[in-house]
N, C-alpha and C positions, 0 to 999 in steps of 0.2 A: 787719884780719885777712883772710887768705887762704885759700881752700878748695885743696887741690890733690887731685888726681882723676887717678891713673896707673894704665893698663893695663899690667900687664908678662909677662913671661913667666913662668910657676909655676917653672922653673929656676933663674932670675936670683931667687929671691923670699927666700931666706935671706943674701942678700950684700945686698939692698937695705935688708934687716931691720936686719941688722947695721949698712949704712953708717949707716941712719939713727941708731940707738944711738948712735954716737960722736958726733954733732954734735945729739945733744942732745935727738932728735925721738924720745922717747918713748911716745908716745899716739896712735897712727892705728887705722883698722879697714881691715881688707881682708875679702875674701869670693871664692869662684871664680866666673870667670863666662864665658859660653861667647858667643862675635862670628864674626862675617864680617868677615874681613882681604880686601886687594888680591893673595893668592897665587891663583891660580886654576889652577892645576896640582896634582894630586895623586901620591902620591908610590908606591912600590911597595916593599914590602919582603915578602922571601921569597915573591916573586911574586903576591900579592895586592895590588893595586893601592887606595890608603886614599884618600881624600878629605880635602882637608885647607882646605876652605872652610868649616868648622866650628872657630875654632880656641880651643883652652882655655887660660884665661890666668886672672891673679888683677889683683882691682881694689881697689889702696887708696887711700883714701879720708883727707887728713892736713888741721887746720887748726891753721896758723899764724900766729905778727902777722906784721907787717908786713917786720921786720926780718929774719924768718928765711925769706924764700920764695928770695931767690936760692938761697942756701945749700943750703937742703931740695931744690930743683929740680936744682941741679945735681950735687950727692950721688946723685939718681935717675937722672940722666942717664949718672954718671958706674960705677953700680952695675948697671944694668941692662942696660950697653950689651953687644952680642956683635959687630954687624957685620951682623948678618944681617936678613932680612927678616922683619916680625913682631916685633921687638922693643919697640914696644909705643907708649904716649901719654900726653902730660902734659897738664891743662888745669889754666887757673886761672879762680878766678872768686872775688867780694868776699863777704864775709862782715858782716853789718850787726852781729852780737852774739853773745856765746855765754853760757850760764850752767850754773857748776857746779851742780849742783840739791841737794847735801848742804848746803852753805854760802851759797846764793843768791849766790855773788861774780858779777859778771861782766865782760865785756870780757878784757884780758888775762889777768886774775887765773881767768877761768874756764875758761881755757883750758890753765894751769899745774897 
């Protein structure tokens, strides 16, 4: 099993929702959460000048077996993307076990 851990953009966050839906990946958590990105320019709109080294994003949090991380990865990749700068982070990292805690199943089945 796999942990995957994406930063994305609170914009991009209903389209990555959705991709995931179709390919099956039903069950992650996200939460908002606020980073320092590599922009270091801030930006000025109707003459107030905003800082934008502060920037708010949402982080979800998805685990999968084995066989679904390409898939789920590249769904994110391909959901999230704008072009632009800030568009966000994937990590992966292994997962030793999970257990549904209603039914004590675990490994794949606890994950289903």
């Amino acid at each position: 099993m796999k942990k995957i851990e994406a930063i994305i953009r609170k914009s991009q966050f209903d389209d990555v929702k959705k991709a995931l839906h179709q390919i099956e990946v039903n069950f992650f958590s996200y939460w908002d959460v606020t980073g320092v990105g590599n922009e270091k320019q801030g930006h000025v709109y109707r003459g107030i000048s905003y800082s934008t080294t502060d920037i708010q994003r949402r982080y979800l949090s998805i685990i999968v077996s084995d066989e679904f991380l390409e898939k789920t990865v590249n769904t994110i990749l391909e959901s999230a993307y704008t072009g632009n700068v800030g568009d966000g982070k994937i990590f992966v990292s292994e997962i030793i076990d999970a257990y549904r805690i209603r039914t004590k199943e675990n490994g794949h089945a606890g994950i289903n």
